[in-house]
C-alpha positions, -999 to +999 in steps of 0.1 A: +107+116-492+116+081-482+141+095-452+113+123-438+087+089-438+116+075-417+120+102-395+087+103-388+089+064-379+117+068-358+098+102-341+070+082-334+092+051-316+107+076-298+079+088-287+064+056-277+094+046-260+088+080-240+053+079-232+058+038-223+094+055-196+068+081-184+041+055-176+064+033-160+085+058-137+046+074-127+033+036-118+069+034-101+068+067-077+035+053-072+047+022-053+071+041-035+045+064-021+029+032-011+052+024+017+072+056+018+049+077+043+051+122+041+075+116+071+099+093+056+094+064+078+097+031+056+070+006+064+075-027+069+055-061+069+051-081+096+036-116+095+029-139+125+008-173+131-020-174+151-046-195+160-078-195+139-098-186+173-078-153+178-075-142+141-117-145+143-116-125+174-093-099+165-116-099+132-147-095+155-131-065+175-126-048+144-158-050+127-176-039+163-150-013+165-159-003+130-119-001+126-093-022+105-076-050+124-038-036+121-059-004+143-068-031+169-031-045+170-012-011+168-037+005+199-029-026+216+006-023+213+002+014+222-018+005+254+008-018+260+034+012+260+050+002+230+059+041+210+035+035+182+034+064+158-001+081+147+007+069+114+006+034+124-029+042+141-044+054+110-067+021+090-059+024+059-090-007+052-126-015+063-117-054+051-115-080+079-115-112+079-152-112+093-163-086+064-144-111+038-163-139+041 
């Protein structure tokens, strides 16, 4: 009797073990979906200083555009000729800086 109480201890750590693998591999494919796009392109970030009057005004632009700020950047870039693909011109955000504060 004393073994089959064990087993069913040891069944039940298993189990948790499981469920806690499962949970973890799930929040895990999760985060790769994050920055692994349908087509396979990885994303990157990019960071860059710039002054406080131009991070308002690209804020601005955004919230009279009713579009996030990277959409401001990545049409500019496009405008500017640069091969920017339609996933990079997709918001993914309404938050600005403007809307933030």
């Amino acid at each position: 009797m004393a073994r089959q109480v064990m087993d069913r201890e040891k069944l039940a750590e298993a189990q948790e073990a499981a469920d806690t693998a499962m949970e973890a591999a799930t929040l895990a494919a999760e985060k790769v979906a994050e920055v692994m796009p349908a087509d396979g392109q990885r994303k990157v970030m990019v960071t860059m200083k710039i002054t406080e009057a131009l991070a308002d005004a690209l804020a601005e632009r955004a919230v009279v555009e009713g579009i996030t700020q990277k959409q401001v950047i990545t049409r500019a870039l496009a405008a500017a000729g640069l091969p920017v693909p339609a996933v990079d011109l997709e918001g993914t955000r309404r938050r600005t800086r403007l809307s933030a504060a």
